[in-house]
N, C-alpha and C positions, 0 to 999 in steps of 0.2 A: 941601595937603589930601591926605587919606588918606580913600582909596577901596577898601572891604571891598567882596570878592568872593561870600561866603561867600552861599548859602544857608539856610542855619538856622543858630541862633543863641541859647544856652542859658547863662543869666547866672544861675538859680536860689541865693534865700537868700543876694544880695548884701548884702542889710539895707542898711548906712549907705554902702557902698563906693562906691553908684553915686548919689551924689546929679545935681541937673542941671545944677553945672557942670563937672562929671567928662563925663557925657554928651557935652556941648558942645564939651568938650576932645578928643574920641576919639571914640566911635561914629556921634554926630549933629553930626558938625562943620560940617556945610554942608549946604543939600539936595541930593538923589541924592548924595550920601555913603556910601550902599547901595545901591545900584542893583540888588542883583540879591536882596536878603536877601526873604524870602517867611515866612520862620516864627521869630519870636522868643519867647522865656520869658522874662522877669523877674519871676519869682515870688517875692516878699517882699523886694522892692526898695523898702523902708520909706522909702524919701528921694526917692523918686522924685515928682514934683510934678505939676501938670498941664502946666505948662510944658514941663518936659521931654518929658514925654509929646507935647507937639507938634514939638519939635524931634524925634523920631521919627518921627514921621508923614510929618514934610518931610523926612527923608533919608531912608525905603524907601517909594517908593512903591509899590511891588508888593506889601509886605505884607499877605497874606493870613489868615495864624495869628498872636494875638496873648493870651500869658498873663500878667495883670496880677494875678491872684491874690495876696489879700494886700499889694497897695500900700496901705498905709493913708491916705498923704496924698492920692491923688486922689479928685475929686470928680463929681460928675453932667456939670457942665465938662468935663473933660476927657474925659470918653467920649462926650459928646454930640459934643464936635470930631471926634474918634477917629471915629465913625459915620459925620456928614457928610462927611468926608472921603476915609475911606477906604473907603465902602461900596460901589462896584463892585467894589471885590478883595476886603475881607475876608468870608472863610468860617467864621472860629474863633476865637471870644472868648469868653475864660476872666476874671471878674471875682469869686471869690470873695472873700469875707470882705473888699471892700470896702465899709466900713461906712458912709463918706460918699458912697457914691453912693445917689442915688435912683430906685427903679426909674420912678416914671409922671416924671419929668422927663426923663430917657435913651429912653422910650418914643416918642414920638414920629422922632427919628433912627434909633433903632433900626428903625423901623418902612422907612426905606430903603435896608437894609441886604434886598437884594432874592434873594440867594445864599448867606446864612446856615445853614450845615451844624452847625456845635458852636455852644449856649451855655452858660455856667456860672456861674448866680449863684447857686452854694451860700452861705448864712447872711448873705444878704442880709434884714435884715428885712425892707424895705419892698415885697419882694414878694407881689402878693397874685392873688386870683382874678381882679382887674382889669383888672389889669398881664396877666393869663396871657390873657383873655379879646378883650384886644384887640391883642394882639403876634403870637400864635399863628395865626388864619386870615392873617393879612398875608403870614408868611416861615414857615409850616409846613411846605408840600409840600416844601420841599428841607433840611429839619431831619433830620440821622441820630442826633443826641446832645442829650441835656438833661439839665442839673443842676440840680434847684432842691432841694437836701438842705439841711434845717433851716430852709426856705422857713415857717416854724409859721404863717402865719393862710392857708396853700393848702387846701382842702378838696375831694372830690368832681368839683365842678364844673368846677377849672383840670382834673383827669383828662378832663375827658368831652371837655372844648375839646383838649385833647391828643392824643385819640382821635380826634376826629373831623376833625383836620386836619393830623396828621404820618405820614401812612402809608410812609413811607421811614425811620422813628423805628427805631434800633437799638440804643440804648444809654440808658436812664432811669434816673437815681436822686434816688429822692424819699424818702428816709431821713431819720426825726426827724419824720414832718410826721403830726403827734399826731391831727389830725382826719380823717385818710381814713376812710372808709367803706368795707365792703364793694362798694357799686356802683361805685366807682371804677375797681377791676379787671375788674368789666363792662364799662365805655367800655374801658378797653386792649386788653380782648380781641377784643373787635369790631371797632377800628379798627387797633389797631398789630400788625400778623401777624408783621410782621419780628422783635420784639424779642431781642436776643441774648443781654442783657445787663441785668439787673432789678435794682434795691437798694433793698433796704427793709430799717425799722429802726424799733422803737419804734413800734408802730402797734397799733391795737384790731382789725385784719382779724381773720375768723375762718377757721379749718381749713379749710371747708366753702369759702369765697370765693377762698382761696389755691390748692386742691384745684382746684376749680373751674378756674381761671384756667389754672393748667400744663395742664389735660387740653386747653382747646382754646389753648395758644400755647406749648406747654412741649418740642416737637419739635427748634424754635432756639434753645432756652436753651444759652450756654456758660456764664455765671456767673449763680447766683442769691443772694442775700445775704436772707435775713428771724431776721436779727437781732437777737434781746427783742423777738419779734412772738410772745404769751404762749400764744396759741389754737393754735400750730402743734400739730400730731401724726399722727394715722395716716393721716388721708386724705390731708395732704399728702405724706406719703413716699409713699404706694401711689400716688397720681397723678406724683411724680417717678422712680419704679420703672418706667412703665409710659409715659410721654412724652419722660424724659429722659436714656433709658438711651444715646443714641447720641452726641450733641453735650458734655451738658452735664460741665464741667470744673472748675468752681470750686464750692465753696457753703458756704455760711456759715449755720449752726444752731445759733451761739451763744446761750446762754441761753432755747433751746426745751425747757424742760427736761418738756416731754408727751412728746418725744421718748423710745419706747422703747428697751431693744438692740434688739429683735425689729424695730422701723423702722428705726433706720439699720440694721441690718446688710443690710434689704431693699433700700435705697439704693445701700450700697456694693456690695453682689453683682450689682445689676441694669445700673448706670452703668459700663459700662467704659471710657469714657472720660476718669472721674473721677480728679482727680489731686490735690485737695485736698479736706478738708472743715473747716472752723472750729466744734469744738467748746468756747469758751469759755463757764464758766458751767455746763455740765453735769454737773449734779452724779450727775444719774441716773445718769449711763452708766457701766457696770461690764464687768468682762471677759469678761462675755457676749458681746458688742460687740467688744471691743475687740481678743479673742484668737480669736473664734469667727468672723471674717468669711476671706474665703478673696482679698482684693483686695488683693495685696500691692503693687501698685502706686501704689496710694492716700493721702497722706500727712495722717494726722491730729494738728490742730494746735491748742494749747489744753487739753489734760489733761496729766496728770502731772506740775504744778507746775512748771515748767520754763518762767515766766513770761518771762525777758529772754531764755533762748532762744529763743522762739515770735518775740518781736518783735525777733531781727533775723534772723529766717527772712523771704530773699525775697517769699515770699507772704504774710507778712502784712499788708501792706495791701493 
């Protein structure tokens, strides 16, 4: 038997390579097999079963991070095991885009998963206000990250549950999720002061509610993302001129096309921290903008046509 020493542990977009008796053969050959592994990725380990997925569980048992994103063959099974099992260690579970898992079945396990810092069930359908309403006061207080992007039937109310029970919350993206409301980033801002880290995408908010929202929580924004979010424009830039000139470093105003030069250029001159801005989509923006800002350290990405360029610029995702 072969006994991996290793700490972390990063297999990403194995697809077929790692089916589970590859696993069997090599990584989970016995339990404590790993003895000492604490954070694994197998991100789009297509082959990967639920089986296997428990011979994993039974060699690391210290594992605390675990990213199954995109395993398409596991099941609500296999995370339900995954939870029961390993819920005094695990802090970080990444289950996007799996599509056979179901959230109020995995709910209940989940719910003893007592130390839960990361979840990620982006474009999971089955998540709903339900699902957020009774997982969230259970393992909130110690939650720093959530993902529920393309989460579509989440509304308002998973917000207000979010707000009013993860005050250590640093990192939210709830992008695609077509039904927020404005009061939504009311509950945020009320409850989640920490936020570092915002992504929004595809939403009916309006200026006014955005504006709103950075002026009282927009101090520790480092990245903000409101991406084809239609209503943005001046109030939001003068509220991110005027809150987020110190921290914030990322930001994304793709397709805000209310966006004038005369606002971003007050964006970019006021944020000196700022080291990207994502203008894809903007048609408006002319070299008012683009020649007349004085932030040369600022890198703008998304005009000029230079489309495969942008995406394999680092920062673009």
């Amino acid at each position: 038997m072969v006994v991996l020493m290793a700490l972390e542990l990063q297999l990403d977009l194995c697809g077929r390579c790692l089916p589970d008796y590859i696993l069997r053969a090599s990584l989970a050959s016995a339990p404590n097999s790993l003895p000492s592994l604490t954070k694994l990725s197998l991100k789009g380990a297509y082959s990967l079963s639920d089986d296997g997925l428990a011979a994993i569980i039974s060699s690391a048992p210290l594992l605390s991070s675990l990213n199954l994103c995109q395993c398409s063959l596991l099941t609500s099974e296999g995370i339900t095991y995954l939870a029961d099992n390993q819920g005094p260690a695990l802090r970080e579970l990444y289950i996007d885009n799996c599509q056979n898992v179901s959230a109020m079945s995995i709910l209940p396990s989940l719910k003893k998963v007592k130390c839960l810092e990361v979840l990620s069930m982006a474009g999971i359908p089955s998540v709903s206000d339900k699902f957020v309403r009774e997982l969230i006061p259970v393992c909130g207080s110690t939650i720093k990250e959530l993902n529920f992007a393309g989460c579509s039937k989440l509304t308002a109310s998973a917000i207000k549950i979010i707000g009013e029970n993860c005050p250590q919350l640093l990192v939210l993206d709830i992008r695609n999720l077509t039904r927020l409301k404005d009061v939504a980033l009311g509950h945020l801002a009320n409850g989640c002061r920490a936020i570092n880290r915002l992504l929004l995408r595809r939403s009916s908010l309006s200026d006014e509610a955005i504006a709103a929202f950075v002026e009282a929580s927009g101090t520790k924004l480092i990245e903000l993302s409101l991406n084809n979010i239609d209503k943005v424009g001046h109030q939001t830039a003068t509220a991110i001129s005027r809150r987020c000139f110190m921290c914030l470093q990322k930001l994304d105003l793709s397709f805000c096309r209310r966006m004038s030069d005369q606002a971003l250029g007050l964006v970019v001159e006021s944020c000196s921290s700022l080291k990207t801005i994502k203008l894809f989509g903007c048609t408006q923006v002319t070299d008012l903008f683009l020649k007349g800002h004085s932030n040369s350290s600022v890198e703008i990405i998304g005009l000029g046509g230079n489309i495969l360029g942008d995406i394999q610029n680092r920062h673009f995702l």
